[in-house]
C-alpha positions as CSV (number, residue, x, y, z in Angstrom):
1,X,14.4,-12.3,28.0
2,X,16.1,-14.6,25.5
3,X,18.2,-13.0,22.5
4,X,16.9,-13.7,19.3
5,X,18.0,-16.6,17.5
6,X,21.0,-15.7,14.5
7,X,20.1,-17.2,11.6
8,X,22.3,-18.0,8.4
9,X,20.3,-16.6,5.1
10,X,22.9,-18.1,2.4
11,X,23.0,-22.1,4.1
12,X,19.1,-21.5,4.3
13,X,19.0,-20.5,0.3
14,X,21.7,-23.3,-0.5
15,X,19.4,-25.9,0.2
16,X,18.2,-28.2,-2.2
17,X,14.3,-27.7,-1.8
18,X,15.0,-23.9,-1.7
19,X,16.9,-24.3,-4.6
20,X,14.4,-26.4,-6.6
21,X,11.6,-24.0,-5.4
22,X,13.5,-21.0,-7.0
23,X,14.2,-23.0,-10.1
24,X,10.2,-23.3,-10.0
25,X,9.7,-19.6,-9.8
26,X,12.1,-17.9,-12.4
27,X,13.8,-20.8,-13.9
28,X,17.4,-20.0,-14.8
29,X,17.4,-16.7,-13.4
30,X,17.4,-18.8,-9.9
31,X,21.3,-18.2,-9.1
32,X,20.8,-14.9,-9.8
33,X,18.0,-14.0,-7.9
34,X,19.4,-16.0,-5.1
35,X,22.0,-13.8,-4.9
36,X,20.3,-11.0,-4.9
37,X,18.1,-11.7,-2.4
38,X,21.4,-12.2,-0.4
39,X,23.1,-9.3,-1.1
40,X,19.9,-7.4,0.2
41,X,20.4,-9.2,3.4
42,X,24.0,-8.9,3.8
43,X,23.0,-5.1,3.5
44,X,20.9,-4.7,6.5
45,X,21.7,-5.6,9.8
46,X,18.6,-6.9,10.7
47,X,17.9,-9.2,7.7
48,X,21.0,-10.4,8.6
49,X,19.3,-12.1,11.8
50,X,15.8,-12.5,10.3
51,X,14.2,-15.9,10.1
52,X,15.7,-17.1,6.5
53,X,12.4,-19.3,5.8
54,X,10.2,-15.8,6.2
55,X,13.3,-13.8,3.7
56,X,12.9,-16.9,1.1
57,X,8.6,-16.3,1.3
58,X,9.3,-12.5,0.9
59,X,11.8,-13.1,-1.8
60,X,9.0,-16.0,-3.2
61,X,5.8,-13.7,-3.1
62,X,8.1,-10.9,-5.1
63,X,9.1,-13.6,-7.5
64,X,5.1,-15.0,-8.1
65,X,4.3,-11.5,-8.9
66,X,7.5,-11.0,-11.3
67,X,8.8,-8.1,-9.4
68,X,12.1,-7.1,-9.1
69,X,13.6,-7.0,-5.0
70,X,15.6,-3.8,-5.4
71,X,15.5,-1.1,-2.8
72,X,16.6,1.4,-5.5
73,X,14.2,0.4,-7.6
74,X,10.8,0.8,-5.8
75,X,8.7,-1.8,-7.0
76,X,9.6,-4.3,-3.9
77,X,10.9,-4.5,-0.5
78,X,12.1,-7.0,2.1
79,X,12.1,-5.4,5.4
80,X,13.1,-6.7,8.5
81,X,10.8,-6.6,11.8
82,X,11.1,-7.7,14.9
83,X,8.5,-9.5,16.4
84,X,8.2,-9.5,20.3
85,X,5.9,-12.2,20.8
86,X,8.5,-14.4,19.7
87,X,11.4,-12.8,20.3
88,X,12.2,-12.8,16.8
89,X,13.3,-10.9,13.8
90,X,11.0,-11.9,10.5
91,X,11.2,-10.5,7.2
92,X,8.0,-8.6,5.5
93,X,7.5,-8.6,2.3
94,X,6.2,-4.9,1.2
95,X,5.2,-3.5,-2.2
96,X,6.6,-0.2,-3.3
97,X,3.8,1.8,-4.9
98,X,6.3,1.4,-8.3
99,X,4.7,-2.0,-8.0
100,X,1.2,-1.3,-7.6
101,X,1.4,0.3,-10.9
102,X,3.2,-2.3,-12.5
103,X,0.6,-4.6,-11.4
104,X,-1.8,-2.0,-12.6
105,X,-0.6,-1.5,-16.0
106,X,-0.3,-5.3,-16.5
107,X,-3.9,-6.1,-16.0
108,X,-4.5,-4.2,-19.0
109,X,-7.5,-2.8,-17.9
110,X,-5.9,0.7,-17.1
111,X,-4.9,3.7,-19.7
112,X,-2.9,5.8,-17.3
113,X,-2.1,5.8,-13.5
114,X,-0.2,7.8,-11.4
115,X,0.7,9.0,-8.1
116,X,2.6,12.5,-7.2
117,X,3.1,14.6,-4.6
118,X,1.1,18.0,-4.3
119,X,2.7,21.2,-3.5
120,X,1.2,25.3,-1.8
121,X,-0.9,26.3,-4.8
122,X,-1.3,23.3,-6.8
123,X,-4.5,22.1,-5.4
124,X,-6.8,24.3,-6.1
125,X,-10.3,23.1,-4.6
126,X,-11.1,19.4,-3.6
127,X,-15.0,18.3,-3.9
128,X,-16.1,14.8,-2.5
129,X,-18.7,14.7,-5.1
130,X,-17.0,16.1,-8.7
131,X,-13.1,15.4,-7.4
132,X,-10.6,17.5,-7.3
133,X,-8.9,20.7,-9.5
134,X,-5.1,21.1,-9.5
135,X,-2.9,23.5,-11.3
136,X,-0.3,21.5,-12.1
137,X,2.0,24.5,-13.7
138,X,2.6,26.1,-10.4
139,X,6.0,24.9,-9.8
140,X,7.2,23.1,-6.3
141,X,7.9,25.0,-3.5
142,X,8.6,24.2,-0.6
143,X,7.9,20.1,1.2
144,X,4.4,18.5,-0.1
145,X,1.1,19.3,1.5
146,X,-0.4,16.6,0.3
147,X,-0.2,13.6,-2.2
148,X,-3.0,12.5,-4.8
149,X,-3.2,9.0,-7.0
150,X,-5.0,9.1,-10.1
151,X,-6.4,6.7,-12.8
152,X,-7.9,6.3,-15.9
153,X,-9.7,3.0,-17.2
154,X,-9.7,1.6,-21.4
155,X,-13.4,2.2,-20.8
156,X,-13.5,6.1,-19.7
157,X,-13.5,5.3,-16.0
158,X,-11.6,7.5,-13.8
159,X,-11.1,8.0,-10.4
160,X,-8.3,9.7,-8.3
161,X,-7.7,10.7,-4.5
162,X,-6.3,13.4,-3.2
163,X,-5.0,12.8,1.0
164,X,-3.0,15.9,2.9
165,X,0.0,15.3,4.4
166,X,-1.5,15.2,8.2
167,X,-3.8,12.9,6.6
168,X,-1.2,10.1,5.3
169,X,0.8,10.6,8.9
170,X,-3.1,9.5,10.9
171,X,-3.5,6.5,8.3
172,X,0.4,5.5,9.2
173,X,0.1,6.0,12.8
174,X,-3.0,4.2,12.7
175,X,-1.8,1.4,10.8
176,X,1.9,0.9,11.4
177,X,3.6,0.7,14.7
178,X,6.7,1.5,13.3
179,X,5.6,4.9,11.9
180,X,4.0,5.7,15.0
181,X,7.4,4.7,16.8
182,X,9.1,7.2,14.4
183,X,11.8,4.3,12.3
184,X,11.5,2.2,9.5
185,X,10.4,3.0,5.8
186,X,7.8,5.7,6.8
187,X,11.0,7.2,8.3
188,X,13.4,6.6,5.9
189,X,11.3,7.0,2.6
190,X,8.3,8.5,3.5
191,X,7.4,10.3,0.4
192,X,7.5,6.8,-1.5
193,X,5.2,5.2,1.6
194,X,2.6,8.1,1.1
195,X,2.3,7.6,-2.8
196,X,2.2,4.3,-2.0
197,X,-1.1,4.6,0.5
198,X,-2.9,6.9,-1.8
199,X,-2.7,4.5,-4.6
200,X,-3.5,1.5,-2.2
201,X,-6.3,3.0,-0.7
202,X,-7.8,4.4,-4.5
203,X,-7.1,1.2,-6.3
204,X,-8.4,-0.9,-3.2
205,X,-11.7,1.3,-3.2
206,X,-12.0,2.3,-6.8
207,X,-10.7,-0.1,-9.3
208,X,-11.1,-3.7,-10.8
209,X,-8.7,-5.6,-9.2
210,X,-6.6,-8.7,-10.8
211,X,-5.7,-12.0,-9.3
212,X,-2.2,-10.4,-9.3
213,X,-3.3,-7.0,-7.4
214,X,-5.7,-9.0,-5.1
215,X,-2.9,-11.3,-4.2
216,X,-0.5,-8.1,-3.6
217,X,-2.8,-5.9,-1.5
218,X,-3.5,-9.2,0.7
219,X,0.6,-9.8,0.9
220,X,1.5,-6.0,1.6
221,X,3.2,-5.4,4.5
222,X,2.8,-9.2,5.7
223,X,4.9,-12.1,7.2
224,X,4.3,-14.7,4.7
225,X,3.6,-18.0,6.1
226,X,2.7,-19.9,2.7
227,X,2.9,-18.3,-0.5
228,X,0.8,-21.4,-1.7
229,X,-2.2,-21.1,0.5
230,X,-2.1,-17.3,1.1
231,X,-1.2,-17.5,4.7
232,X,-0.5,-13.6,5.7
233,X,0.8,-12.2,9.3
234,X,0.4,-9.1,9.6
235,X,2.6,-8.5,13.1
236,X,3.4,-4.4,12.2
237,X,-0.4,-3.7,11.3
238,X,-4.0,-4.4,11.7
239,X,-4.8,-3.5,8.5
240,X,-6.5,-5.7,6.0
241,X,-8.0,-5.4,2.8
242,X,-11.7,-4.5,4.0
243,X,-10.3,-2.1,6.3
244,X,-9.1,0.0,4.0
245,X,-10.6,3.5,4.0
246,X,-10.2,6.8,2.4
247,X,-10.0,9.7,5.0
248,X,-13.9,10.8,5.4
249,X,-14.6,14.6,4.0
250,X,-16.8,17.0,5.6
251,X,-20.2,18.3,3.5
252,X,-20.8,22.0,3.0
253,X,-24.1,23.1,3.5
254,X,-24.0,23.5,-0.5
255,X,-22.4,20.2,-1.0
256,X,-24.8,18.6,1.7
257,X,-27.3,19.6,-0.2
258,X,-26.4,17.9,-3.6
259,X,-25.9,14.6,-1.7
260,X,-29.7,14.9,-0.8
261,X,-30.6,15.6,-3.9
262,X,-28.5,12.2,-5.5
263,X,-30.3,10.1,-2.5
264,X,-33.6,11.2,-3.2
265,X,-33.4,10.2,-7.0
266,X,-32.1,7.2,-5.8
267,X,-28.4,7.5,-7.3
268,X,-26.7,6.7,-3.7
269,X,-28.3,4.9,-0.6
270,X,-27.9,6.1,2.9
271,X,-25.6,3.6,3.7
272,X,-23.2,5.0,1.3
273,X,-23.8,8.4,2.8
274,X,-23.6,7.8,6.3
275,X,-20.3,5.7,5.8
276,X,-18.8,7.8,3.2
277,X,-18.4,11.2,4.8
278,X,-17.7,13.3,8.2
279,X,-21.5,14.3,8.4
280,X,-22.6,17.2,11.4
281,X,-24.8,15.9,13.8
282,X,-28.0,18.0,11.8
283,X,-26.4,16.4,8.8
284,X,-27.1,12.7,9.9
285,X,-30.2,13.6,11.5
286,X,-31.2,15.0,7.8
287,X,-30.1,11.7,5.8
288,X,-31.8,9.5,8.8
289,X,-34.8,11.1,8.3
290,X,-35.7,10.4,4.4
């Protein structure tokens, strides 16, 4: 098998059409951000060899969405992958869940949002149908046991979920090959990557969504061919938009029964049930039948 190809990063971003392109973006900021984007590069080993043309769409898609590429900030990422099909090493672009909020509190549609890490004795009973209870002035002990998002709409809306720690770990296995392989961000800031998938999966499920935040979920964790045209590749994961699901919940026999009750008045459809939680075998049979 070949080695893959070195590329230069700061000949690729000294070109004139790059140049004029990042001029297009953030105007006089341009050098700056160019450099930037470099010294992010220069930083990591990998990016070092990435394709330059997939760094400059990362570095574009962060700049259309006017968020800052800083590792220690958290609102956007550039991470290197290496694609075997190709032999190659490309650059993602990846959005911290810093920048899902930012998106969030820019569509001016949200009052607050948030996403925090939940400790032994802070969640205090979790309901698929009334939400969750926390007592938030138990202090932290310990590592997390889970991780909840929450929001609250200008027009009383809210919604929140609340995922357990073994919970996040399936939906990154499932999703990423490089958190099932053990390396990358889910390794190296995995706290960070579970806010970030509660607040994804909530917001993708939950709320209204802007241009902005439609463009972002569809970029997240993608190569980007053409910032332009939307052309993603997503080489780490198979997830997508409309694959996005919150982890199903298991009915009580109580709980069960209250679902019934909001089909049979017609609040919620079958389909919703059916799809929506981890229903018992008598359970299905019981929805099926009415």
């Amino acid at each position: 098998m070949n080695a893959p190809v070195k590329h230069n990063a700061k000949d690729f971003f000294a070109k004139p059409m790059v140049q004029e392109k990042l001029k297009e973006l953030v105007g006089k900021n341009a050098p700056a951000f160019a450099t930037s984007v470099l010294q992010i590069v220069n930083s990591n080993s990998m990016l070092v060899n990435a394709d330059p043309q997939t760094i400059f769409s990362a570095a574009c898609m962060a700049a259309t969405l006017n968020l800052p590429i800083n590792n220690n900030l958290g609102f956007a990422y550039i991470v290197p992958f290496k694609n075997n099909k190709t032999n190659t090493i490309e650059a993602q672009f990846q959005l911290g869940y810093k920048g899902y909020i930012q998106l969030a509190q820019r569509s001016g549609q949200f009052s607050r949002i948030a996403a925090t890490p939940v400790y032994d004795g802070q969640l205090i009973s979790e309901n698929p149908l009334l939400g969750y209870e926390f007592d938030w002035s138990v202090k932290p002990n310990g590592n997390p046991i889970g991780y909840v998002a929450f929001f609250k709409l200008i027009n009383g809306f809210t919604a929140e979920l609340y995922m357990s720690k073994e919970e996040v770990m399936k939906h990154a296995n499932k999703y990423s090959q490089t958190a099932k392989k053990g390396f990358g961000v889910w390794k190296d800031q995995f706290e960070a990557m579970a806010l970030k998938t509660v607040l994804k999966l909530l917001l993708s499920k939950q709320a209204p969504l802007s241009i902005d935040m439609q463009k972002a979920q569809m970029a997240d964790q993608a190569i980007i061919r053409d910032v332009e045209k939307d052309e993603f590749d997503y080489i780490d994961h198979s997830e997508s938009v409309a694959d996005l699901e919150a982890p199903k919940l298991p009915l009580s026999d109580d709980e069960f029964g209250a679902v019934l009750e909001q089909l049979n008045a017609g609040a919620i459809d079958k389909a919703y049930i059916l799809d929506g939680y981890a229903l018992t075998d008598a359970q299905r049979v019981a929805v099926e039948a009415q």
